[in-house]
N, C-alpha and C positions, 0 to 999 in steps of 0.2 A: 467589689472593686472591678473596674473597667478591665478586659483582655486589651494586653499591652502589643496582641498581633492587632487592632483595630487603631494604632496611633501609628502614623503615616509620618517619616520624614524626609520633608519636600523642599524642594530649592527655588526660588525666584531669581533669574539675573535680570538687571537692572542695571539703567547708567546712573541711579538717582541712588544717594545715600539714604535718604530716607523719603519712604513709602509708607503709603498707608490702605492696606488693602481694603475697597470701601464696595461692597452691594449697589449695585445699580448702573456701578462705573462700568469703561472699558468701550472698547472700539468693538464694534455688530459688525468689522468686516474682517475679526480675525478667524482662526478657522472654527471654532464651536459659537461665535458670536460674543454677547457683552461677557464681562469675566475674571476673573485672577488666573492667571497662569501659571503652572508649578510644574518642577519634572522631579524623580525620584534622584536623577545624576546630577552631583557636582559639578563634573566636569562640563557637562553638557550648559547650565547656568551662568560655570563660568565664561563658556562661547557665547551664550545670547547677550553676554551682561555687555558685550566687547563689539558686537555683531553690525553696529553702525557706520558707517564711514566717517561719521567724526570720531577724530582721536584722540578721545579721554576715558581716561579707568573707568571701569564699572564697578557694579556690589553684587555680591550675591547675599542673597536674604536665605536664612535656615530656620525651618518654618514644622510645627508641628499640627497633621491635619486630625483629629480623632473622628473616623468615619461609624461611631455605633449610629446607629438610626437613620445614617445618611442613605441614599439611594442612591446608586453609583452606577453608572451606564460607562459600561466598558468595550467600546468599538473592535478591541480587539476580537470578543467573543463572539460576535455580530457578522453577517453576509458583507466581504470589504463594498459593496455596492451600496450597503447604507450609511457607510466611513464618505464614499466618494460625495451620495445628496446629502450630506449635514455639509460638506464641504461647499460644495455647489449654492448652499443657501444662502452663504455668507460670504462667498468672493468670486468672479466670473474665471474661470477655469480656461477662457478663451474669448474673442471679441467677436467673432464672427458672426453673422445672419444666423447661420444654422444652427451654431450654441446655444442663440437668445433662442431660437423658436425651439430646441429639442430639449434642452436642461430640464426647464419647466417639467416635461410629461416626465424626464428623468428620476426627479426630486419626488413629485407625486406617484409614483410605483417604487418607489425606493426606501426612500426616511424611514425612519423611526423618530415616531415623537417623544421630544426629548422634555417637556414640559413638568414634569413630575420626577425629575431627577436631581439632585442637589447636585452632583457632581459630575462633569463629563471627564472620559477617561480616553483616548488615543493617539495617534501617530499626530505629528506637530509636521503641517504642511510648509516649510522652508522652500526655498527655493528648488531646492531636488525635486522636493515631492510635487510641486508644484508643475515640474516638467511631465511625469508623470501623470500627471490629472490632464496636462495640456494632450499631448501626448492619446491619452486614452479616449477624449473624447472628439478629438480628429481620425477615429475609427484606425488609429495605428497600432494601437496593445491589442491583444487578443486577453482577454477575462483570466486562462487561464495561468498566465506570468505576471499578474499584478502581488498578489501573497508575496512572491519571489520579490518582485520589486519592489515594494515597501521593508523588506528586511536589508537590504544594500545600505552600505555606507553608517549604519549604526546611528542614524540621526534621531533617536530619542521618543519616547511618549512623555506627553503631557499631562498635566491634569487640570481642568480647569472650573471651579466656583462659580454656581450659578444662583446658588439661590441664597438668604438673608441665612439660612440654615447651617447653612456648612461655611460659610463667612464666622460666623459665631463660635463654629467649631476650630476655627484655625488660629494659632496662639506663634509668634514670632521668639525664637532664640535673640535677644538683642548681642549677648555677647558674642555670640557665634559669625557675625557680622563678618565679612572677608571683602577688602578689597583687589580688585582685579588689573593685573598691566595689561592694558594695551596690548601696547608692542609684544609682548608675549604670546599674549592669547587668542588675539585677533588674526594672528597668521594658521592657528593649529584649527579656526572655525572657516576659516577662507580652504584651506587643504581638506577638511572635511568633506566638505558641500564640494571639492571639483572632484574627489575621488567618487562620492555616491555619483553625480553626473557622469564620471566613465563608465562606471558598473552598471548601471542602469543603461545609457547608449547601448554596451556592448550587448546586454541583455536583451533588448529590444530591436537588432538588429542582426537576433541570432535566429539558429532555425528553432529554437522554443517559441518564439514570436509565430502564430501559423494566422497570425490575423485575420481570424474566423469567427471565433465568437466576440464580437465589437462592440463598441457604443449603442450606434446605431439600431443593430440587430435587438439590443433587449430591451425596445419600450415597446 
């Protein structure tokens, strides 16, 4: 019999009642690239399911992941500089001259190849984190209060399906099906995301910030 600590239950929010999580699908410019998205919070599900500026209910989906055999690449365990180039490979961090020509050597002294992993596993780049990645690579963070700044604001890890393997593996609660208000939940994901934005400013514009070891300085 399978160890019941290897079955994962993982939440999808969504504005769509019915989904069908499908191998191959998915947007290459979200942050781990093509994929299913899943996080271990409810709550959190329930803000993504809500998170659009159009105003209609969402679902959240409750989903059973059984990871025996899977390969799980867990960003968290990882140097946060190769959290930053998996980011960087899949959405520009910044517009600039200098991003386009530095990212590159960035990515290439950073990554970890993720090619041989079923499952990617980390922080979920939202709008907060996204200020942070801008942020860092305008040589404003110093390395050593990024940790600190990805813990602010309680904005969530992801997990996200990458290969036919672990698609197979993931089995949906249909009755467990929840739909989501709006007007309720969409204000608790808007107060979310301006509280990490303060927490993060303040952070970054304290004397922890010694903006020494920078972008710049580590390729």
């Amino acid at each position: 019999m399978k160890n019941d600590k290897n079955k994962l239950i993982l939440y999808h929010g969504s504005p769509n009642k019915e989904i069908r999580p499908t191998y191959g699908l998915g947007n290459d410019k979200h942050d781990y690239g093509k994929g299913f998205y899943l996080t271990e919070s409810p709550v959190l599900a329930s803000e993504w399911a809500v998170c659009n500026p159009i105003e209609n209910n969402g679902w959240v989906h409750k989903y059973t992941l059984d990871v025996t055999g899977l390969k799980v690449l867990d960003f968290q365990e990882c140097d946060i500089l190769s959290w930053l180039a998996e980011l960087m490979k899949h959405r520009d961090a910044d517009t600039g001259r200098r991003y386009k020509v530095l990212a590159p050597r960035f990515i290439e002294k950073y990554q970890i190849s993720t090619e041989r992993y079923d499952v990617i596993k980390g922080w979920r780049a939202n709008a907060s984190y996204f200020y942070i990645a801008k942020c860092f690579v305008r040589d404003e963070v110093d390395l050593d209060i990024l940790p600190e700044l990805l813990k602010l604001g309680d904005l969530g890890i992801q997990y996200c399906l990458k290969t036919e393997k672990a698609f197979l593996s993931l089995n949906e609660e249909i009755i467990a099906l929840q739909e989501i208000d709006y007007h309720k939940i969409n204000p608790q994901y808007t107060q979310r995301d301006r509280n990490a934005r303060e927490a993060m400013y303040a952070l970054i514009n304290s004397e922890k910030n010694k903006i020494e070891n920078v972008f710049s300085k580590l390729l």
